[in-house]
Backbone as JSON, one array per atom type, in Angstrom:
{
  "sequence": "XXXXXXXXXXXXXXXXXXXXXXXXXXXXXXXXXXXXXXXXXXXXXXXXXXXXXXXXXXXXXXXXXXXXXXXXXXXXXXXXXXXXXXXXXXXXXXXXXXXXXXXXXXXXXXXXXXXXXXXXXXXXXXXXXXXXXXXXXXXXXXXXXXXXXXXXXXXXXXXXXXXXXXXXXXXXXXXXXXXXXXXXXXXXXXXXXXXXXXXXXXXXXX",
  "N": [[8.3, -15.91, -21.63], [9.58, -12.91, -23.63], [11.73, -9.56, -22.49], [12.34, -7.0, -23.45], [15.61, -5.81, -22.28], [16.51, -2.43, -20.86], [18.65, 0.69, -20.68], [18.88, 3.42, -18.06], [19.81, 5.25, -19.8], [18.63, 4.37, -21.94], [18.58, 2.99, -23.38], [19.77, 0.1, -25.81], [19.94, -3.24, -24.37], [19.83, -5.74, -24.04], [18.31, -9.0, -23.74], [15.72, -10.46, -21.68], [14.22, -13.12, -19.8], [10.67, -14.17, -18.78], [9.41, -15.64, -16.25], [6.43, -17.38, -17.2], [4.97, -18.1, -15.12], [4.92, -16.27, -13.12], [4.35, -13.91, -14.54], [3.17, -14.07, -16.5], [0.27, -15.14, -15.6], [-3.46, -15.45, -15.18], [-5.34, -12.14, -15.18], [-6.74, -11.48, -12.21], [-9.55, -9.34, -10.9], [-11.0, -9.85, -8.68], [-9.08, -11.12, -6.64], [-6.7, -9.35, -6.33], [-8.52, -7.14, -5.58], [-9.1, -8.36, -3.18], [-6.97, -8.24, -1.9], [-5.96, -5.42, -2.22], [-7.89, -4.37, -0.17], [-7.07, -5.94, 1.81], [-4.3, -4.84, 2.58], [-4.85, -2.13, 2.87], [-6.43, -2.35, 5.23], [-4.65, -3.59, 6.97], [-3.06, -1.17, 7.62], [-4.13, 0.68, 8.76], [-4.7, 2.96, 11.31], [-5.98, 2.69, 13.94], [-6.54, 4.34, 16.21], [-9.35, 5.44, 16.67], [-11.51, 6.79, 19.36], [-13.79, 7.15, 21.65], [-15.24, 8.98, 24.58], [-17.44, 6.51, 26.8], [-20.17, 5.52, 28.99], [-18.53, 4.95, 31.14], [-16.41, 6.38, 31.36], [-16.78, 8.78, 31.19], [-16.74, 11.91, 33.59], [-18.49, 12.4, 36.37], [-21.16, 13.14, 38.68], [-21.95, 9.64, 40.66], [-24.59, 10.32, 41.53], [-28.25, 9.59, 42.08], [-30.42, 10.78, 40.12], [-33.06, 12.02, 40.05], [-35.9, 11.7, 42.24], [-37.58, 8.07, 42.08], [-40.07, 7.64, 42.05], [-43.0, 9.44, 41.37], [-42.1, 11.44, 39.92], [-43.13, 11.58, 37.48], [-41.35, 11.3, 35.7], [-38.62, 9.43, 33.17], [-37.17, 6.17, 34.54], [-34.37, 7.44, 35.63], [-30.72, 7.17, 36.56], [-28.28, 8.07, 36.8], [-25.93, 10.5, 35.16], [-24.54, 9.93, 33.71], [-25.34, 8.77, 31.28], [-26.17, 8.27, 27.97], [-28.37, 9.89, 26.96], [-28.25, 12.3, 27.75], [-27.08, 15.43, 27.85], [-23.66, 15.35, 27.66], [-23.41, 13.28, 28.37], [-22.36, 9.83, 28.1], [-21.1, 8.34, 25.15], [-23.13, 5.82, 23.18], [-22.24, 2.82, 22.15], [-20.08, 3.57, 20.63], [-17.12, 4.13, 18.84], [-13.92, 1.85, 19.4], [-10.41, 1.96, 20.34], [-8.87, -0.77, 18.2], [-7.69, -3.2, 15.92], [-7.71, -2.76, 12.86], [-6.98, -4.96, 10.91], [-7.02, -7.92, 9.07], [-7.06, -11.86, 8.44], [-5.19, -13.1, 5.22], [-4.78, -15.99, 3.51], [-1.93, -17.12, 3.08], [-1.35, -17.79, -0.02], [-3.1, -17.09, -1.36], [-2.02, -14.32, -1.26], [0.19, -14.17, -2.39], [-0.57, -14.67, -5.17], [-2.21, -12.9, -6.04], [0.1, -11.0, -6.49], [1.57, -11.98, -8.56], [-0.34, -11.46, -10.0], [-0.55, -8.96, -10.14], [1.69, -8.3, -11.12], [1.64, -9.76, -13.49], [-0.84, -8.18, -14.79], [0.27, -5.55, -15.49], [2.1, -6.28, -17.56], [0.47, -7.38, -19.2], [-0.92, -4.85, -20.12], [1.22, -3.63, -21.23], [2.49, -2.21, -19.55], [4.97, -2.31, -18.46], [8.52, -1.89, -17.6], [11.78, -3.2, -17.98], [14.84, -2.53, -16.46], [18.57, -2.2, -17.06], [20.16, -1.36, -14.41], [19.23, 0.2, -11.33], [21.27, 3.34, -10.75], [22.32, 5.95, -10.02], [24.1, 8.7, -10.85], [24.21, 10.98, -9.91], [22.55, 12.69, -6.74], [21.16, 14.17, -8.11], [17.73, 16.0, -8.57], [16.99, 17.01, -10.95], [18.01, 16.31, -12.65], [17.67, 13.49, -12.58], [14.86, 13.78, -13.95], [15.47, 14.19, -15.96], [16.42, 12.21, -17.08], [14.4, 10.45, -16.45], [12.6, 11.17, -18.26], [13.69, 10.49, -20.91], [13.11, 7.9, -20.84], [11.07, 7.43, -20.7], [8.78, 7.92, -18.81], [6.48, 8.85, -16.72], [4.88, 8.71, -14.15], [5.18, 6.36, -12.17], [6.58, 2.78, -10.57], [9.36, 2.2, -9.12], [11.45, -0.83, -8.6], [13.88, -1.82, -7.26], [16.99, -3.43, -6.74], [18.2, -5.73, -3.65], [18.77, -4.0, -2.5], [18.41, -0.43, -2.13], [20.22, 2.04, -4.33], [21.52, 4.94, -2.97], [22.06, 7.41, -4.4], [19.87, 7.2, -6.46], [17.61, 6.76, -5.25], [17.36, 9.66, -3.46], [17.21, 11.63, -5.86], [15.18, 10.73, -7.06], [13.27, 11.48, -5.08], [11.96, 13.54, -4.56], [10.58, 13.94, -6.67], [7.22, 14.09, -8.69], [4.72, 11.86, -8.19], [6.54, 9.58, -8.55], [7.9, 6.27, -7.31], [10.54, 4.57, -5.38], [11.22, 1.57, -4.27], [12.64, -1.1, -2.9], [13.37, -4.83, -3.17], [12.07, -6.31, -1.07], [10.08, -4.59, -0.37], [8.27, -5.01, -2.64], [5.02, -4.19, -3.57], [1.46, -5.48, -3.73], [-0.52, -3.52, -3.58], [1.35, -0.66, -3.86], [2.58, -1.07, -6.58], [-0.25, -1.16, -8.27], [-1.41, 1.31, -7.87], [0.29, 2.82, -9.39], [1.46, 3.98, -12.51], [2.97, 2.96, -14.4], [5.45, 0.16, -14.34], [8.71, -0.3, -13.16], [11.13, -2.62, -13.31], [14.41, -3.42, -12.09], [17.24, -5.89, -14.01], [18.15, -7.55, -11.53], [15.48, -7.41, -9.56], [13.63, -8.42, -11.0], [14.57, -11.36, -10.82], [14.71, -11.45, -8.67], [11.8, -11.42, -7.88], [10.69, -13.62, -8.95], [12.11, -15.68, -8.09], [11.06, -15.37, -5.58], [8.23, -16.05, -5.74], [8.53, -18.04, -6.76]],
  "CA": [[8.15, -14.75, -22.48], [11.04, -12.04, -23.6], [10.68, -8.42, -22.52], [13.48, -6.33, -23.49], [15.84, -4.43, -21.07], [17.25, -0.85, -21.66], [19.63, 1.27, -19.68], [18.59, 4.2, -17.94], [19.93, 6.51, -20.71], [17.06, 4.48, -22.94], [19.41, 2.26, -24.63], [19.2, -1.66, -25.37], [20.96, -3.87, -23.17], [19.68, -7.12, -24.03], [16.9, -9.49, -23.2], [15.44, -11.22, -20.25], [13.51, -13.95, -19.63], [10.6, -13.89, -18.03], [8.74, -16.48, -16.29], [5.41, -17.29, -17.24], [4.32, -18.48, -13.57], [5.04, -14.81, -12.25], [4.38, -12.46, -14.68], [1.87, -14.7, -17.42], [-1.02, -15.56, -14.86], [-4.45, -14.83, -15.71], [-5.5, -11.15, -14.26], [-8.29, -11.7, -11.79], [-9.83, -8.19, -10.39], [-11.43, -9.89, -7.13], [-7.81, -11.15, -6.55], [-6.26, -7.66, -6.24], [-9.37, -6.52, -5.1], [-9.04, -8.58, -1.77], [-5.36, -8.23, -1.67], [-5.34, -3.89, -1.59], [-8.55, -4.12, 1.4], [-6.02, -6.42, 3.03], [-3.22, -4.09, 2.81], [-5.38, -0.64, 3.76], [-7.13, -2.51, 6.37], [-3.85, -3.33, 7.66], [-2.08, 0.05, 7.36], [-4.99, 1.65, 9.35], [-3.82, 2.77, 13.07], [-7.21, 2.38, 14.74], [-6.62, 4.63, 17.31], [-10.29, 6.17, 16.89], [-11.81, 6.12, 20.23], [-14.8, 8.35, 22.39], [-15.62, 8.29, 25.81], [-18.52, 5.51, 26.8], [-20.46, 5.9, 30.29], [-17.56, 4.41, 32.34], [-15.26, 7.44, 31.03], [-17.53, 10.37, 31.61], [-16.69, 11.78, 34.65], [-19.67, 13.13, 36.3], [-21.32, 12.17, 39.9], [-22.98, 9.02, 40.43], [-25.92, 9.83, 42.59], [-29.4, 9.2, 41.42], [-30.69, 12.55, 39.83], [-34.64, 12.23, 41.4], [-36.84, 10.09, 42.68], [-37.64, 6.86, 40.94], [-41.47, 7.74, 41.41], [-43.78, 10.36, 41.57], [-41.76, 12.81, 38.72], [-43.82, 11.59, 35.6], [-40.29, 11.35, 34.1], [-38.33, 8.28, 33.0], [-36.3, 6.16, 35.83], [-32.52, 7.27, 35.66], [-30.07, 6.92, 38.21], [-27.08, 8.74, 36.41], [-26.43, 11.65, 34.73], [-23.36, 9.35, 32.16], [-25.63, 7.7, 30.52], [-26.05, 8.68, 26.51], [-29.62, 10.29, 26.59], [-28.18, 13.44, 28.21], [-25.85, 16.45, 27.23], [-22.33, 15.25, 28.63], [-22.73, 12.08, 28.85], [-21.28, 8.69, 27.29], [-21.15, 8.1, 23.86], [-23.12, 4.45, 22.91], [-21.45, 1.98, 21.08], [-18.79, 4.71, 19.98], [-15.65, 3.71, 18.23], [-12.98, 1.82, 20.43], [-9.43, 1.09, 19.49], [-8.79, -1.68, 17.73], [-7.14, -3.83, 15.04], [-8.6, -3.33, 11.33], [-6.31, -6.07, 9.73], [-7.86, -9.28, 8.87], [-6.23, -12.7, 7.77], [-5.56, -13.66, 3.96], [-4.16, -16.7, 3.33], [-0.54, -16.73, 1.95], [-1.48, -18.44, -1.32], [-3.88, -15.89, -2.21], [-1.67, -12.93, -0.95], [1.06, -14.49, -3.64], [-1.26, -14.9, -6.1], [-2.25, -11.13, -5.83], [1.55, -10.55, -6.67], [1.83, -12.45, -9.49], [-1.92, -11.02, -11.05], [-0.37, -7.44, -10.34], [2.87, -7.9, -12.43], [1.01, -9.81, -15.06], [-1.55, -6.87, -15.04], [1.57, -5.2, -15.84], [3.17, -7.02, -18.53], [-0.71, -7.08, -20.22], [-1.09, -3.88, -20.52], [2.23, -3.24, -21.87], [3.11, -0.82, -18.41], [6.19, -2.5, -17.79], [9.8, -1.66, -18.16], [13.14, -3.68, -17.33], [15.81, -1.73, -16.36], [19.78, -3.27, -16.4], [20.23, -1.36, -13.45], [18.79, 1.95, -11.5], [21.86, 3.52, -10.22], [22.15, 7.66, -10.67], [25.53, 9.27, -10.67], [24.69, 12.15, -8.88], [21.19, 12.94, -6.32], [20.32, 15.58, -8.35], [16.62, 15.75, -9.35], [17.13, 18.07, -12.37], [18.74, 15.18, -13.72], [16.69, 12.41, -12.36], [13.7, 14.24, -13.75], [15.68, 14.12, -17.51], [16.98, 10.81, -16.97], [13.24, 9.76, -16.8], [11.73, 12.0, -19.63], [14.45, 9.31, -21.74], [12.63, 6.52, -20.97], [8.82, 7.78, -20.95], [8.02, 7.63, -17.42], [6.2, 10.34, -15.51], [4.21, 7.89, -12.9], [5.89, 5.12, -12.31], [6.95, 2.61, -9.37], [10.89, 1.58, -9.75], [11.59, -1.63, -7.78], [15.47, -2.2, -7.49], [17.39, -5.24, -5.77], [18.12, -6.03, -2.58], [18.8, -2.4, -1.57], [17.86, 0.75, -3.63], [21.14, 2.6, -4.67], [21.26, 5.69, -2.07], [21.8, 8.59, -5.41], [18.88, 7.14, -6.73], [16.46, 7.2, -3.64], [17.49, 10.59, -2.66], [17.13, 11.85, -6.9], [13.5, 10.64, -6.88], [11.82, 11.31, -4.02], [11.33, 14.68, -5.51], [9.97, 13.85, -8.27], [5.62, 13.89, -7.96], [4.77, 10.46, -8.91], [7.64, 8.31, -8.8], [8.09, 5.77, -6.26], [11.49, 3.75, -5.43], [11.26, 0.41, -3.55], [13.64, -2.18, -2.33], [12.91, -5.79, -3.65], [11.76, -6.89, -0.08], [9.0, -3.86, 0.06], [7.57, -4.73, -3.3], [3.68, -5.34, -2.95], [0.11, -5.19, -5.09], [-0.77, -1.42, -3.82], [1.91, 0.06, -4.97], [2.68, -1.59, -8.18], [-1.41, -0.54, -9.2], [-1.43, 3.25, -7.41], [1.24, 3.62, -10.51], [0.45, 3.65, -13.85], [3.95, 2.29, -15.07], [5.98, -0.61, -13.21], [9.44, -0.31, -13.51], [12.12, -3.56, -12.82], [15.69, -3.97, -12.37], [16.64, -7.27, -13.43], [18.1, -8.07, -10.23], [14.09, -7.34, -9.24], [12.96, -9.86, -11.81], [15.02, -12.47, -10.88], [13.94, -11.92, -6.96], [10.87, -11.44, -7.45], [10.51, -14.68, -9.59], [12.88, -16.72, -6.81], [9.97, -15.37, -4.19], [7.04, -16.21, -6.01], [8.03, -20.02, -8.02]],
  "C": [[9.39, -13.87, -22.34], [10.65, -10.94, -23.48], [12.59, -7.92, -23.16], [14.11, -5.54, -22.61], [16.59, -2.94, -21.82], [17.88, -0.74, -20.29], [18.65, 2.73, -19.04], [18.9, 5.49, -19.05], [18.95, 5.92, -22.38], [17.98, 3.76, -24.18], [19.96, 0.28, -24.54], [20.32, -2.04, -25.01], [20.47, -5.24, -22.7], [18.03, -7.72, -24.31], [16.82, -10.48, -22.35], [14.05, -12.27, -20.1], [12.18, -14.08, -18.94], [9.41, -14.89, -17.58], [7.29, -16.4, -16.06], [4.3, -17.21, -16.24], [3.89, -17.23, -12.61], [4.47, -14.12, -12.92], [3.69, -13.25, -15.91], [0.95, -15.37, -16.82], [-2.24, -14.73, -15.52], [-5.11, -13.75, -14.47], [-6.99, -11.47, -13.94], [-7.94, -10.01, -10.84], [-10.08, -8.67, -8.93], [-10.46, -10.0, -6.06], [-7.3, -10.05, -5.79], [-7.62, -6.86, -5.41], [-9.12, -6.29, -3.3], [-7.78, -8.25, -1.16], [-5.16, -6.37, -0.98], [-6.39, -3.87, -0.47], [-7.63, -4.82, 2.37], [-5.04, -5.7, 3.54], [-3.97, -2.69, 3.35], [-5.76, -0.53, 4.74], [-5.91, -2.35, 7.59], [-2.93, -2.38, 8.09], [-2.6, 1.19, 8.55], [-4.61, 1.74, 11.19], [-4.73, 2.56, 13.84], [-7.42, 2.52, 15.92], [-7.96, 5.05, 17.54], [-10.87, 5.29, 18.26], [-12.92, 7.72, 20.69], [-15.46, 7.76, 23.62], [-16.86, 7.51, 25.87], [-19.04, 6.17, 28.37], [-19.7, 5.61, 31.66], [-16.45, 5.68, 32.18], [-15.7, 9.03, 31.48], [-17.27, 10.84, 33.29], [-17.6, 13.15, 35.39], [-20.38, 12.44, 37.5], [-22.24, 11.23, 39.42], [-24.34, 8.68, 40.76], [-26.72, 10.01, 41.5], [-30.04, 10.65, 41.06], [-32.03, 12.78, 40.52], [-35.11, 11.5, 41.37], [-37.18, 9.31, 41.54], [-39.13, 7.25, 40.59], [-41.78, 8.94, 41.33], [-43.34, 11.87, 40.59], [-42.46, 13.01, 37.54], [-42.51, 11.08, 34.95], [-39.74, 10.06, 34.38], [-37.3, 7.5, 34.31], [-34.95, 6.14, 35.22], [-32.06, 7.37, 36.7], [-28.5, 7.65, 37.94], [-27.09, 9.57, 35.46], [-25.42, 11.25, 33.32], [-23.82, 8.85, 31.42], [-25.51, 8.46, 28.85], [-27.46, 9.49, 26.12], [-29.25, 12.03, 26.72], [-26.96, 14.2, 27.7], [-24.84, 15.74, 28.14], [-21.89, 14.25, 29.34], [-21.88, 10.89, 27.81], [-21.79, 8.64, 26.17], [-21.48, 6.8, 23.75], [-22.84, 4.34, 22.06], [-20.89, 2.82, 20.06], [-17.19, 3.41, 19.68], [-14.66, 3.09, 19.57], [-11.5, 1.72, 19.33], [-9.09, -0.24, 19.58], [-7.9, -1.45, 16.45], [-8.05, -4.07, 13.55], [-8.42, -4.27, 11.09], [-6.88, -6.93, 9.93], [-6.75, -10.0, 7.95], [-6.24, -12.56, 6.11], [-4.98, -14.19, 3.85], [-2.46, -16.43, 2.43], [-0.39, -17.06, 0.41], [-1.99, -17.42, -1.81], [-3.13, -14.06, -2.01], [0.16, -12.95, -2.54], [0.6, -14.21, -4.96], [-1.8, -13.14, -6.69], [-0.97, -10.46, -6.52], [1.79, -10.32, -8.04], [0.62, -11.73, -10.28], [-1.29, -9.8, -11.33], [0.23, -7.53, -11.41], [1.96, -8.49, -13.64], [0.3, -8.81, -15.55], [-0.62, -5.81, -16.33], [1.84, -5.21, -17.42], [1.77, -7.02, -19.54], [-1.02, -5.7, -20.75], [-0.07, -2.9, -21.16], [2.83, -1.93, -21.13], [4.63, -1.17, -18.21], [7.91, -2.68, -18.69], [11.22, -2.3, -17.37], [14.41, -2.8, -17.47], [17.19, -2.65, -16.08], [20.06, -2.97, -15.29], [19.56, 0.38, -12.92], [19.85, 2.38, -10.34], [22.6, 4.72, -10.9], [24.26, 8.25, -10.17], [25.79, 10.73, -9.62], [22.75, 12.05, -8.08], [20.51, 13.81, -6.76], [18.73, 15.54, -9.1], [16.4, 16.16, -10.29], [17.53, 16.32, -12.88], [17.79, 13.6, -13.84], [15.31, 12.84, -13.57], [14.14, 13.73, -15.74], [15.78, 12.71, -17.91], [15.6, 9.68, -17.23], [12.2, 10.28, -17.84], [12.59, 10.91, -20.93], [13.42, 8.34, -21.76], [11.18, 6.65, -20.88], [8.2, 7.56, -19.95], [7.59, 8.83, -16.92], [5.54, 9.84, -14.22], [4.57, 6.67, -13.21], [6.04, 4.55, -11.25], [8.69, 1.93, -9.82], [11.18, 0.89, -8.38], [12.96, -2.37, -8.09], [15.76, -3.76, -6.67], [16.73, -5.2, -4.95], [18.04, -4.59, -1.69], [18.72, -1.56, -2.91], [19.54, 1.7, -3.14], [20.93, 4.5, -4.23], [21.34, 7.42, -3.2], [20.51, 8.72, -5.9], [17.54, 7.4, -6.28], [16.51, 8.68, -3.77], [17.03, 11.72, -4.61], [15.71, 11.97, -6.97], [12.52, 10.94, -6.38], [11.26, 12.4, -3.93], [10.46, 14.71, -6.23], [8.08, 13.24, -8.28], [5.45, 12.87, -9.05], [5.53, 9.19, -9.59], [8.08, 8.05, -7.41], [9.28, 5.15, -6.3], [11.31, 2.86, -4.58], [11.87, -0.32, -3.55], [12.86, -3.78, -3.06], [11.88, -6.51, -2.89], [10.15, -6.0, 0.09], [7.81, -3.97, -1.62], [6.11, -5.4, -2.72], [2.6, -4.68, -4.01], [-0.49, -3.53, -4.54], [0.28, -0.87, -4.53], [2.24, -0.08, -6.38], [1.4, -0.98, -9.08], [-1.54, 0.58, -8.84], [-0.38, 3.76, -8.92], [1.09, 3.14, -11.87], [1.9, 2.83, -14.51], [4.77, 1.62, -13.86], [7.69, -1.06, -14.15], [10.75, -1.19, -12.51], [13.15, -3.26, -13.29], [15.72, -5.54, -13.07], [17.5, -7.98, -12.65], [16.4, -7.89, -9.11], [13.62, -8.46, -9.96], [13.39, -10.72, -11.53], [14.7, -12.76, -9.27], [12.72, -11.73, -7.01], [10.15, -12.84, -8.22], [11.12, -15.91, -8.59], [11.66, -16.41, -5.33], [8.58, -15.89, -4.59], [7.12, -17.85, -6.51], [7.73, -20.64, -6.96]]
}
């Protein structure tokens, strides 16, 4: 399929190829579904933690006799029944992330951009590389081309005017070729390629 590219000042600059394998797959929701719990699960720091009855620190003699009180037999004052003691089966830290095969974490990739390219979100850029960091300008530079939420996914490296232009700007993301992935591409309502991006992200996915 052909998409057209433009320039950042919103002016044509050709056309690009674009292969069907990457960016004409059929959009599955469960796909993407499993793909962003994979990525949030993994993102999550999982420091939550609360003391248990080995943490409480609190003596360990036996509080009263075993018989003759009426009351239940305890022998410590850490346990979880009482003010001040351990917290049961409380949070430890741990590891959210869970496996997903690499086929299906590809496949996820390829559903996003097609997503993309179906819904007519997506824009090829010949290149995104700003002349000055200024966000006044950035801000005009993208009122040209009809973006207000967008993700812009450059080469190999993102062009250091550009980065620093954007990151101002509420609801526009810039990403490197290497950091593209299926959260961010759907958190943004428009998905915006170089095509040095199209041509790596088509060489990572055939």
């Amino acid at each position: 399929m052909k998409a057209k590219v433009i320039t950042l000042e919103n002016k044509a600059a050709g056309d690009i190829e674009l292969a069907e394998g990457v960016f004409g797959v059929e959009v599955r929701k469960d796909i993407l579904a499993r793909m962003v719990n994979y990525q949030l699960a993994k993102r999550r720091a999982g420091t939550h933690a609360v003391k248990n009855r080995s943490d409480v620190n609190a003596t360990g003699a036996k509080m009263f006799n075993q018989k003759g009180t009426g009351r239940a037999r305890h022998s410590t004052a850490k346990v979880s029944q009482f003010r001040g003691g351990g917290r049961a089966f409380g949070p430890v830290v741990r590891d959210h992330s869970h496996k997903l095969p690499k086929k299906v974490r590809q496949l996820a990739l390829k559903t996003a951009l097609s997503s993309k390219v179906a819904d007519g979100k997506l824009i090829v850029l010949d290149d995104a590389v700003a002349k000055s960091p200024k966000t006044s300008e950035m801000k005009a530079t993208l009122a040209k081309i009809g973006v207000d939420n967008a993700l812009f996914v450059t080469g190999a490296d993102v062009d250091g005017n550009f980065a620093l232009a954007a990151r101002n700007v509420p609801h526009i993301d810039v990403l490197s070729l290497a950091g593209a992935n299926v959260y961010d591409i759907l958190r943004r309502d428009t998905l915006v390629l170089t095509k040095s991006a199209v041509e790596g992200l088509e060489a990572r996915l055939s």
